[in-house]
ROGURO-845320 format. One line per 2 residues: number of its first residue (from 0); for each residue x, y, z of N, C-alpha, C. Coordinates in steps of 0.02 Angstrom, whole numbers, m for minus. Example, Ala and Ser with C-alpha at 12.3 -4.5 7.8 and 13.67 -1.06 7.14 Angstrom:
2
0> 660/m284/390/615/m225/390/660/m165/390 | 642/m112/354/684/m53/357/645/2/394
END
This chain:
325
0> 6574/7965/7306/6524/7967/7252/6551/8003/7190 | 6583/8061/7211/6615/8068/7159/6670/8067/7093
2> 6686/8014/7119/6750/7976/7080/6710/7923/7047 | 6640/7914/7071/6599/7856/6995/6577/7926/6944
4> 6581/7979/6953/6545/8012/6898/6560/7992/6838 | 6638/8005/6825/6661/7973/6758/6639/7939/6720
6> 6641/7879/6792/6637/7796/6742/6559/7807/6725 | 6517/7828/6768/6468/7833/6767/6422/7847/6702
8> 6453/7929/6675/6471/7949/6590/6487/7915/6580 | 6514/7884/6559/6542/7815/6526/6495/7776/6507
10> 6462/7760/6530/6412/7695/6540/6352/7729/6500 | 6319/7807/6511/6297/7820/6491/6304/7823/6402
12> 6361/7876/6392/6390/7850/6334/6363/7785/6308 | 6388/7734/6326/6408/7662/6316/6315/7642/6293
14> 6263/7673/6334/6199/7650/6336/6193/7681/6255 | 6191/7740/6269/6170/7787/6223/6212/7745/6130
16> 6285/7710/6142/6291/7686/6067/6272/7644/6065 | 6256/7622/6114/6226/7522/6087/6204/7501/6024
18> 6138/7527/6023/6127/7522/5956/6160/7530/5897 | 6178/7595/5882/6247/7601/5831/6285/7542/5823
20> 6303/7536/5877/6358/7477/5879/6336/7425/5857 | 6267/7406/5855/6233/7354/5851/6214/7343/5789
22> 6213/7406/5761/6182/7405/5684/6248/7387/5644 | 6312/7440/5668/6373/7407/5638/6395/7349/5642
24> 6356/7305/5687/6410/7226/5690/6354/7205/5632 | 6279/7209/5600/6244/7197/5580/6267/7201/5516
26> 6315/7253/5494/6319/7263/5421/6394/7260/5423 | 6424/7240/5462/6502/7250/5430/6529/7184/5427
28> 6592/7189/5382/6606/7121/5364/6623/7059/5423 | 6624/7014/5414/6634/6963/5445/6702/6940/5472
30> 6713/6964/5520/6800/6925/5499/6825/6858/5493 | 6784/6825/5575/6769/6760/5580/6707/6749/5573
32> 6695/6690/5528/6614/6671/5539/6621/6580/5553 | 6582/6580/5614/6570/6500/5629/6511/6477/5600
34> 6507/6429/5560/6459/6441/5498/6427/6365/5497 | 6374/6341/5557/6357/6285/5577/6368/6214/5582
36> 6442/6222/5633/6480/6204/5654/6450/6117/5695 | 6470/6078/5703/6452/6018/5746/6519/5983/5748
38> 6516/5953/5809/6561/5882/5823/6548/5849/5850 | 6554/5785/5823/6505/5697/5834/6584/5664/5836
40> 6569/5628/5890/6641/5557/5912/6585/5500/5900 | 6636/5432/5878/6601/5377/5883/6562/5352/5964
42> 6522/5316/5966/6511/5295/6034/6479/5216/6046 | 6510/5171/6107/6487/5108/6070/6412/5084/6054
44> 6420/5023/6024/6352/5011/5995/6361/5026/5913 | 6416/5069/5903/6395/5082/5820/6363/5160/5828
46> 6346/5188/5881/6329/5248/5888/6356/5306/5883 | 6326/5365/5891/6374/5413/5898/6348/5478/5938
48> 6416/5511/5978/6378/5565/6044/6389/5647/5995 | 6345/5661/6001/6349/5725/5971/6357/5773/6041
50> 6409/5813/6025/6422/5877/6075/6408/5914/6082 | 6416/5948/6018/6379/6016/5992/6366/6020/5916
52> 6316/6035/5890/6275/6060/5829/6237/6122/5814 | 6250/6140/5760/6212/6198/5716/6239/6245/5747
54> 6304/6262/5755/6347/6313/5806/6341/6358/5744 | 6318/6430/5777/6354/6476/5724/6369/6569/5763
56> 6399/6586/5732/6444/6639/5772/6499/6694/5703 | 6468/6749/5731/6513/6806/5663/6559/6845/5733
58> 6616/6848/5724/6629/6887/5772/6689/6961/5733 | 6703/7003/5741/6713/7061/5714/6791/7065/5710
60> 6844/7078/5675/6901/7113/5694/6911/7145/5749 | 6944/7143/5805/6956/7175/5856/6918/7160/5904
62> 6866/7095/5906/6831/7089/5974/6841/7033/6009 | 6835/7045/6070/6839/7001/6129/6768/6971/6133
64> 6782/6911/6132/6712/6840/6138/6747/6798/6202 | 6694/6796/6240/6700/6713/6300/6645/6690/6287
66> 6671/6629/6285/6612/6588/6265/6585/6553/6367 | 6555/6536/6384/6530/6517/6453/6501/6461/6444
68> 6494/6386/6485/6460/6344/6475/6479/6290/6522 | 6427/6252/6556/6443/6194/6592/6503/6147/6553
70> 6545/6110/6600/6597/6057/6568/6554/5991/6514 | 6576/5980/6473/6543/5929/6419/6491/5972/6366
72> 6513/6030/6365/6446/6064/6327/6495/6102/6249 | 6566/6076/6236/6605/6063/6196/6640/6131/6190
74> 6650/6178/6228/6684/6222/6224/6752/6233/6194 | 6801/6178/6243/6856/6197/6206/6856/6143/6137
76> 6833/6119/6137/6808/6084/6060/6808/6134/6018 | 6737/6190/5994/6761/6256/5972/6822/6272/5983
78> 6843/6298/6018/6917/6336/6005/6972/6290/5958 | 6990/6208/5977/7009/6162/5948/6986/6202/5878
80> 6920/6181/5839/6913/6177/5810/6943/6259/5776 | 6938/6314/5804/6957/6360/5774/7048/6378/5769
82> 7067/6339/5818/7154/6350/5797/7153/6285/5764 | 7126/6227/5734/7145/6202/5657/7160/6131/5706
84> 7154/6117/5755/7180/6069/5771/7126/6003/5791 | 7080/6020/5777/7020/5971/5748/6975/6015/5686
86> 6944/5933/5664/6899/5961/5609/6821/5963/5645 | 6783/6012/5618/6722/5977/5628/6687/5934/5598
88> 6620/5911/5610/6596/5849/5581/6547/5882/5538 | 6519/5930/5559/6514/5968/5467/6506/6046/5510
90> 6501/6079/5431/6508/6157/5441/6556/6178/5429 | 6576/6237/5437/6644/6277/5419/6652/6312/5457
92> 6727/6355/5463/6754/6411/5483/6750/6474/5440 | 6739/6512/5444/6798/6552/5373/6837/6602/5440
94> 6887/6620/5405/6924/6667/5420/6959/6728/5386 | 6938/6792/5384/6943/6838/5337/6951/6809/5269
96> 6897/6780/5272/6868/6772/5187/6881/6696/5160 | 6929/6669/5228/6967/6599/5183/6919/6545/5228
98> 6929/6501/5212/6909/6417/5233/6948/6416/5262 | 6937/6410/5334/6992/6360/5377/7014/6308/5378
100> 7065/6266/5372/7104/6211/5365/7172/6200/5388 | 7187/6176/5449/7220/6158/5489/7255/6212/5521
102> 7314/6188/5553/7330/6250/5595/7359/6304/5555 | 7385/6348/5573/7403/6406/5570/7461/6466/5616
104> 7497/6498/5574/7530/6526/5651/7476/6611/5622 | 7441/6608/5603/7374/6679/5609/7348/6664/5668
106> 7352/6605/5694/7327/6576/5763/7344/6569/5815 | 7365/6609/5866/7410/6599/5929/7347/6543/5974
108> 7367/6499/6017/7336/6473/6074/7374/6472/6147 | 7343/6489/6175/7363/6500/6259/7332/6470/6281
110> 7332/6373/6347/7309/6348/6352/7309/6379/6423 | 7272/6308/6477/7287/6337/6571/7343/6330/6570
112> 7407/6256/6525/7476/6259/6559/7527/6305/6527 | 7579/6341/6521/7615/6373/6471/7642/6315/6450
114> 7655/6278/6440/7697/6219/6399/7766/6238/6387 | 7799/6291/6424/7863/6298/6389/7914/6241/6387
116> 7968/6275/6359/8015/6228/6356/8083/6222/6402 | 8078/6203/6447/8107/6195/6510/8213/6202/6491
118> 8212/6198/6438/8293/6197/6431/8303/6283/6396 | 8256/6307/6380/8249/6353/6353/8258/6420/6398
120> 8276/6467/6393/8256/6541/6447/8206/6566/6401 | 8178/6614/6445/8116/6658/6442/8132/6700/6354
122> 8166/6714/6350/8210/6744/6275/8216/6667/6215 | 8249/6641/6247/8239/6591/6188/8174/6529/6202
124> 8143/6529/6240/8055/6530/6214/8017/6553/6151 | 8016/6619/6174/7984/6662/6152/8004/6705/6063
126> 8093/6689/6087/8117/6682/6008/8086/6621/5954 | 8087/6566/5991/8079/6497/5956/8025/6526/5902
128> 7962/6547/5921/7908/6552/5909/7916/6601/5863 | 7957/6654/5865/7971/6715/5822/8011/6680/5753
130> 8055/6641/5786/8074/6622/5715/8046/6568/5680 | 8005/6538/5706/7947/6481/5657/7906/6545/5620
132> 7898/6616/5637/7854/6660/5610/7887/6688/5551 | 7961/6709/5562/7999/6726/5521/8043/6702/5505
134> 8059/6645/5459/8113/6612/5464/8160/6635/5430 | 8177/6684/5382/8207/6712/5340/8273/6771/5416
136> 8209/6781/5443/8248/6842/5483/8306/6848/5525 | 8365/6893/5535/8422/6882/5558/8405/6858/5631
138> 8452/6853/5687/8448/6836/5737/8421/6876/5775 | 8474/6923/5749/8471/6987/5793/8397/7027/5780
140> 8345/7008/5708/8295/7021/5714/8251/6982/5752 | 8267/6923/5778/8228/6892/5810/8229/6901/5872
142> 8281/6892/5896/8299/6933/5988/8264/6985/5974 | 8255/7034/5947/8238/7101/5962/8144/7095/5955
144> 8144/7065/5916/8061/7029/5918/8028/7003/5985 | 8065/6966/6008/8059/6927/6058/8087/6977/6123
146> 8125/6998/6113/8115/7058/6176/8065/7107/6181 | 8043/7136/6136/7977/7173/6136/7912/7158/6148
148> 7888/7102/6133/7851/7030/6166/7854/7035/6245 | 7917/7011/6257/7921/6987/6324/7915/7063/6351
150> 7953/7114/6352/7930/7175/6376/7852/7201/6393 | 7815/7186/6325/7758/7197/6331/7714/7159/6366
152> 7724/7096/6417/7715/7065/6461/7739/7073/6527 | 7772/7134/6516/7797/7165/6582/7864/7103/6623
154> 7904/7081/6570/7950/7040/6595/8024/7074/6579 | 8026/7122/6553/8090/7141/6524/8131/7128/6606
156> 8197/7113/6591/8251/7103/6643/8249/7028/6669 | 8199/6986/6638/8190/6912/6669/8220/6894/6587
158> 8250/6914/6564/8257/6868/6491/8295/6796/6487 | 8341/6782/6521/8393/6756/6529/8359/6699/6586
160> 8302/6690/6613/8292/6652/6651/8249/6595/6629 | 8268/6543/6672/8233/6459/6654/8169/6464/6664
162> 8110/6433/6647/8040/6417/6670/8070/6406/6747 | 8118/6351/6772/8105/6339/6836/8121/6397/6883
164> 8143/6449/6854/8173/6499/6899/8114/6553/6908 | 8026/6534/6862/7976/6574/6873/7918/6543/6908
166> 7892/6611/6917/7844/6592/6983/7783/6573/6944 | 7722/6523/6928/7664/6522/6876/7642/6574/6859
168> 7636/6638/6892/7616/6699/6842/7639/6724/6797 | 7715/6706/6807/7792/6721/6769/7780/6682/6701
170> 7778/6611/6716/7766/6565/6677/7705/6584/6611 | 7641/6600/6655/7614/6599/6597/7623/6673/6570
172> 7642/6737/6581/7672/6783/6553/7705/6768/6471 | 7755/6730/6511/7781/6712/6434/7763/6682/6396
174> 7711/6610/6411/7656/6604/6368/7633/6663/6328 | 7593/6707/6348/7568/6761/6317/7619/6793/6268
176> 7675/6806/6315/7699/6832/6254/7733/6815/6192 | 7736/6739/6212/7753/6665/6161/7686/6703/6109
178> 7644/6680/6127/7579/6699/6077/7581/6766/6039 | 7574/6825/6063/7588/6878/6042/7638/6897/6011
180> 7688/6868/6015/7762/6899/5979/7765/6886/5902 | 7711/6826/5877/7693/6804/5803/7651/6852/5794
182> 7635/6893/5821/7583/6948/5787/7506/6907/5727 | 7482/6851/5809/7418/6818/5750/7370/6848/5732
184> 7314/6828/5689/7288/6856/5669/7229/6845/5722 | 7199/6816/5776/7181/6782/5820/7214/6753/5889
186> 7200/6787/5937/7214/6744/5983/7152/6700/6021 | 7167/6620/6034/7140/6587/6072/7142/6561/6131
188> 7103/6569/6188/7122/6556/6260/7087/6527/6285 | 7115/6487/6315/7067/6423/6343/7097/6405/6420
190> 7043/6456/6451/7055/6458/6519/7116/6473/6576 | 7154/6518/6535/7233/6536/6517/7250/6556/6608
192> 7189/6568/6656/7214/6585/6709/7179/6544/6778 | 7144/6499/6734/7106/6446/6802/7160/6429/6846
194> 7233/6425/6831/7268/6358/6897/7313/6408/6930 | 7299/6503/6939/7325/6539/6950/7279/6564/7021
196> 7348/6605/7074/7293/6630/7116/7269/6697/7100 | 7220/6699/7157/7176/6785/7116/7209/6840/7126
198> 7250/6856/7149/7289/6926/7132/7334/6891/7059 | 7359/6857/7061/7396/6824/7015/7348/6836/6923
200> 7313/6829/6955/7257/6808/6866/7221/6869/6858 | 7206/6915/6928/7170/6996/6918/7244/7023/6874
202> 7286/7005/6883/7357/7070/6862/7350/7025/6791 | 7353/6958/6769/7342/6935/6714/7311/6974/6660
204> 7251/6960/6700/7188/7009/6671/7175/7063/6640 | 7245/7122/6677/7247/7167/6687/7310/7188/6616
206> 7332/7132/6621/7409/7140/6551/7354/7116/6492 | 7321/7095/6498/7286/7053/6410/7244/7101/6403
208> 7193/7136/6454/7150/7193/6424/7177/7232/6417 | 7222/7264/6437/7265/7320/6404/7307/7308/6345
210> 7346/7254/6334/7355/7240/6254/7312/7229/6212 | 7258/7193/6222/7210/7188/6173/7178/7254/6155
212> 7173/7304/6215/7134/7369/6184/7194/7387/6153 | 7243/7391/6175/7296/7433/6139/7307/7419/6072
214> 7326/7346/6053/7320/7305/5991/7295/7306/5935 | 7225/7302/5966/7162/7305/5926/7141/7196/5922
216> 7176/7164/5977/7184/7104/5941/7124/7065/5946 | 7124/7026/5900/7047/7000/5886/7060/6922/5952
218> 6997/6901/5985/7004/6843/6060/6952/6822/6040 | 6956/6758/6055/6893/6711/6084/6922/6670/6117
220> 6896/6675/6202/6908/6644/6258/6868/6611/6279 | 6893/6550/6320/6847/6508/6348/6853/6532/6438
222> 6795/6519/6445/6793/6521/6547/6734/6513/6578 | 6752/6517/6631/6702/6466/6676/6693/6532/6732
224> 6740/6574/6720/6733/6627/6757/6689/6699/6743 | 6625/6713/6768/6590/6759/6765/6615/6808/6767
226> 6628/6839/6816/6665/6907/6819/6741/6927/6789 | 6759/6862/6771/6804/6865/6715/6799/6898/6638
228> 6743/6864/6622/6684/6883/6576/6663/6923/6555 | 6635/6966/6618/6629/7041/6612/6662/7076/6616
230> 6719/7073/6621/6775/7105/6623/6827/7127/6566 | 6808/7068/6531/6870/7052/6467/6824/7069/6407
232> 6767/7028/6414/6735/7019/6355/6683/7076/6327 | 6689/7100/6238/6648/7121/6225/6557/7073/6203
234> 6556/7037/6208/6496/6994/6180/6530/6916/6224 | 6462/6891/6252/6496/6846/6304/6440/6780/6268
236> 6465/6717/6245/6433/6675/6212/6388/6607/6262 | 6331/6600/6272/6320/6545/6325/6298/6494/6276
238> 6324/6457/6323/6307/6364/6288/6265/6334/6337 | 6200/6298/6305/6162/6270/6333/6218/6201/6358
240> 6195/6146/6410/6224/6081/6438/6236/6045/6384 | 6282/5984/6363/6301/5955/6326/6255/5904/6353
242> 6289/5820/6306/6300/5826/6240/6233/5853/6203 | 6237/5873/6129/6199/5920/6097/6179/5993/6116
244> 6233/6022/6125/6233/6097/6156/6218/6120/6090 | 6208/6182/6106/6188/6238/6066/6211/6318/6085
246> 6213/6365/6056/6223/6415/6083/6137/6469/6103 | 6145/6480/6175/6059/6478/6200/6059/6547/6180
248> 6114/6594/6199/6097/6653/6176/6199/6701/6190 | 6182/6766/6136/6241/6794/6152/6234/6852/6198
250> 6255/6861/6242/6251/6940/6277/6312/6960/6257 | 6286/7032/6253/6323/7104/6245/6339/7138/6285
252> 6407/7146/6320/6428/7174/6369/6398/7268/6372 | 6368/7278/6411/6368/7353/6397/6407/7394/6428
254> 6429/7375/6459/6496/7396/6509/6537/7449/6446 | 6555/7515/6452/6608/7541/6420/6661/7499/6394
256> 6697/7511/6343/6759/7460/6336/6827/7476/6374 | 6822/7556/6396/6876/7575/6446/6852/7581/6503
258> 6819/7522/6531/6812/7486/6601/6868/7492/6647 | 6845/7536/6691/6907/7491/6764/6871/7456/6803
260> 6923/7401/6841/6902/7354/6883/6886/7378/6944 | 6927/7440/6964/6917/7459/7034/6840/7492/7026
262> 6812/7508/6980/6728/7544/6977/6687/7505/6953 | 6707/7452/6926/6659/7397/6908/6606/7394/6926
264> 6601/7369/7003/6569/7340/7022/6502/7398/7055 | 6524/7453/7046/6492/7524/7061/6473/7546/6962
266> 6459/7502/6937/6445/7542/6864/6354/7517/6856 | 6312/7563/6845/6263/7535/6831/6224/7515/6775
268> 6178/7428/6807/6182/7394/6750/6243/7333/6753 | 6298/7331/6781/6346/7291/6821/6305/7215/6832
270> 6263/7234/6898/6245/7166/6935/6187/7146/6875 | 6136/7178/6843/6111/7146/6805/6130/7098/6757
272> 6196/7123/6738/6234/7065/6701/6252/7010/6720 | 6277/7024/6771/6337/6975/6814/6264/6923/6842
274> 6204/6950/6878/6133/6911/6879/6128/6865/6827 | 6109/6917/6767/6110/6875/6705/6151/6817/6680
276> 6194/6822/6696/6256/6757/6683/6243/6692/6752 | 6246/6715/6782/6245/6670/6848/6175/6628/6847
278> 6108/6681/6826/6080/6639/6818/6068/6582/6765 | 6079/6617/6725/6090/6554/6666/6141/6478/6686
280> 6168/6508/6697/6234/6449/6718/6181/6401/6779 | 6176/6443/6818/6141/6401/6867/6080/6370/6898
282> 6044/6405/6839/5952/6348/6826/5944/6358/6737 | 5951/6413/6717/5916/6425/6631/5957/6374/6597
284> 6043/6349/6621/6066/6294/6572/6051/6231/6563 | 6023/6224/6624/5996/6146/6652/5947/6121/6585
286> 5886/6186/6581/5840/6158/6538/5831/6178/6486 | 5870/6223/6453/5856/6278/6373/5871/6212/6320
288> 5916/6174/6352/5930/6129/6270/5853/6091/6248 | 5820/6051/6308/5767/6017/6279/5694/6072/6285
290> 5716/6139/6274/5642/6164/6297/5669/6249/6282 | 5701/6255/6188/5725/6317/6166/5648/6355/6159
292> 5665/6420/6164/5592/6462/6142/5559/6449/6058 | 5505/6448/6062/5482/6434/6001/5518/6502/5948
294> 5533/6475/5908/5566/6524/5844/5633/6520/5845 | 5655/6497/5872/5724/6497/5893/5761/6457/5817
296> 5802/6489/5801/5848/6497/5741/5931/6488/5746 | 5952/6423/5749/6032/6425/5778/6056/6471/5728
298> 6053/6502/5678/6084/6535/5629/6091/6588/5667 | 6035/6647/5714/6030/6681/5727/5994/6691/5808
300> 6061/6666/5854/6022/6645/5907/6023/6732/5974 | 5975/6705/6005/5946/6761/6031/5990/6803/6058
302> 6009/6886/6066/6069/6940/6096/6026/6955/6136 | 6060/6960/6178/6032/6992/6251/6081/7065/6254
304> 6041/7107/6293/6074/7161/6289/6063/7187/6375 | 6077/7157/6410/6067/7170/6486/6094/7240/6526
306> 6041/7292/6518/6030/7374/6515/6041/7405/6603 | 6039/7462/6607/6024/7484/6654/5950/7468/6684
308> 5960/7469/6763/5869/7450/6784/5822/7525/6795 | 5762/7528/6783/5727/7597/6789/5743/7638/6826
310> 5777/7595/6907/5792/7642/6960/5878/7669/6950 | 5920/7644/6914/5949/7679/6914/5968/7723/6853
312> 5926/7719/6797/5927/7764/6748/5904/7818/6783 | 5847/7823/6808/5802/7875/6858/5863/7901/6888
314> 5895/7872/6920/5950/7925/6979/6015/7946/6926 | 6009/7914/6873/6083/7953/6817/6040/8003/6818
316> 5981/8012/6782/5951/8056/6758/5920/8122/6793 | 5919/8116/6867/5924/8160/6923/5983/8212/6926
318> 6032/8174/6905/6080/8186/6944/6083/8299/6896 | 6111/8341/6918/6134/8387/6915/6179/8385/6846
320> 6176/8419/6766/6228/8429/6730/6284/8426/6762 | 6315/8469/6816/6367/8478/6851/6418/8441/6864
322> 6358/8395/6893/6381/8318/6916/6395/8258/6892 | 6387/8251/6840/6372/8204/6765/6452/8218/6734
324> 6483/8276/6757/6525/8291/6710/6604/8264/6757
END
C-alpha cells in the first residue's frame, strides 16, 4: 500500500490542476487547429459517401491526442489529412498560424509498417531522412544526426545492420527514429504498434512516452487500443461510427502526466476512465451519430473529464497527512 502513496499524490495533484489546466488550453494559442474539417469520395449513382464532417479540434504545443473510433469512422483519413497527404473536402488545417498545404518534413508519420529500406542499414535509413532535412549539411553532420536518433531509440550498437537482420520491434524502432531525427514539428501515428507483440509494444510505449515527455513533442495518434490511450494520451478524441462521423466527445486524461504503468492500474479514477472509453466504443458509438444530445455544437464538442469516484476521494481524504506524503 505503500508504494501507491506517491502516485497516489500525484493524482491528487493532477485533480486539484485540472481546472487550471483547463482554463489554460481555453486561452492559449492554438498550435494546431482542425477547423471543420470533412471528407466526401465519389460513390456510384452520381453520389457521394461522406465519412466525416464538421470535424474540429485545437490541440496545444506539446500534447499527446488519440483519437479512438470504430473502423470506417475516417480516422486515419484525419491524420492523412494532417501530414498533407490528402486534402479535405472543405475546412482547413492551420498549423502554428499557417494553412496547411501538402506535405511537409514539420511532419514526421509512423505508420503499423516501418517501410524501411531494405538495402539500407539502420544508420543509413535513418541518415536518408536527416539529409532530405538538411541538405546543405556535411556527412559527417548527418551520421552524427542520425546516430543520436537511433541512440535515442535505444539502438545504438545495431547501426550497421539490415532491416532483415531486425526483429519487428527493432524494425519499427528505427521507424521512430527515422521520424524523430528531422526534429518535426508534429509527430503522426497511425497505429505504430498494432502488428507487434505485447511486451514488444508495452517497451514501445515505454521509448515514445519518455521522449515525448522529454521532448516536449507535439502527437496525434490513432488507436484502437484503450489502455494504450490512457497511457500515452493527454486528451483522448472519440469518433462517433462512420460514414458521417463526428467527434462525440473529447476526454481528458486525468491521470498525472508522470504516470507509471506498473501503478496505473492502482491510480484512482483509473477504471472510471478506462469504463468510460470501453463503454463508448461498445454501445454509446453504435447510436450518438443519429441521436447527438440536444445543443450539441461540432465547433465545440462535449470534454469529459472522468474524476475520481466519491468512494475513493473519501479514502484519499482519510488517509493520515503522514501517509499522503
Amino acid at each position: 500500500m505503500s508504494k501507491l502513496l506517491p502516485f497516489r499524490r500525484r493524482m491528487q495533484a493532477a485533480a486539484a490542476d485540472q481546472g487550471a489546466r483547463t482554463g489554460r488550453m481555453a486561452n492559449s494559442e492554438k498550435f494546431i487547429s482542425i477547423e471543420g474539417i470533412a471528407r466526401r469520395y465519389p460513390a456510384p449513382g452520381g453520389k457521394t459517401t461522406t465519412i466525416f464532417e464538421n470535424l474540429w479540434l485545437p490541440m496545444r504545443r506539446g500534447e499527446f491526442v488519440c483519437m479512438i473510433g470504430h473502423s470506417g469512422c475516417g480516422k486515419t483519413t484525419v491524420l492523412n489529412i494532417l501530414a498533407g497527404l490528402e486534402a479535405p473536402s472543405e475546412g482547413a488545417v492551420i498549423v502554428d498560424g499557417q494553412a496547411l498545404q501538402g506535405t511537409s518534413l514539420d511532419r514526421a508519420v509512423i505508420f503499423q509498417g516501418h517501410a524501411l529500406l531494405p538495402w539500407r542499414s539502420v544508420l543509413g535509413n535513418v541518415a536518408y531522412a536527416v539529409s532530405s532535412r538538411w541538405r546543405k549539411a556535411s556527412k559527417a553532420e548527418i551520421a552524427a544526426r542520425a546516430r543520436r536518433a537511433i541512440a535515442t531509440v535505444g539502438l545504438a550498437g545495431s547501426e550497421h545492420k539490415k532491416p532483415s537482420e531486425l526483429s519487428g520491434g527493432m524494425k519499427q524502432r528505427v521507424g521512430i527514429a527515422r521520424a524523430l531525427s528531422i526534429e518535426p514539428k508534429i509527430l503522426l501515428m497511425d497505429e505504430p504498434f498494432s502488428a507487434l507483440d505485447a511486451l514488444t509494444r508495452g517497451t514501445l510505449q515505454d521509448e515514445v512516452r519518455r521522449i515525448c515527455v522529454e521532448t516536449g513533442q507535439t502527437v496525434f495518434m490513432i488507436t484502437h487500443d484503450v489502455d494504450e490511450a490512457i497511457y500515452l494520451a493527454d486528451r483522448i478524441v472519440l469518433m462517433t461510427n462512420g460514414p458521417e462521423a463526428k467527434v462525440a466527445e473529447i476526454v481528458e486524461n486525468p491521470l498525472p502526466k508522470d504516470r507509471d504503468r506498473t501503478q496505473l492500474h492502482h491510480a484512482p479514477g483509473y477504471y472510471a476512465l478506462r469504463n468510460h472509453l470501453i463503454d463508448f466504443l461498445v454501445s454509446r458509438s453504435r447510436t450518438l451519430r443519429d441521436t447527438m444530445p440536444a445543443g450539441y455544437d461540432p465547433r465545440h464538442p462535449p470534454v469529459v473529464r472522468p474524476s475520481l469516484s466519491e468512494a475513493d476521494a473519501a479514502a484519499i481524504a482519510a488517509e493520515p497527512p503522514s501517509r499522503r506524503a
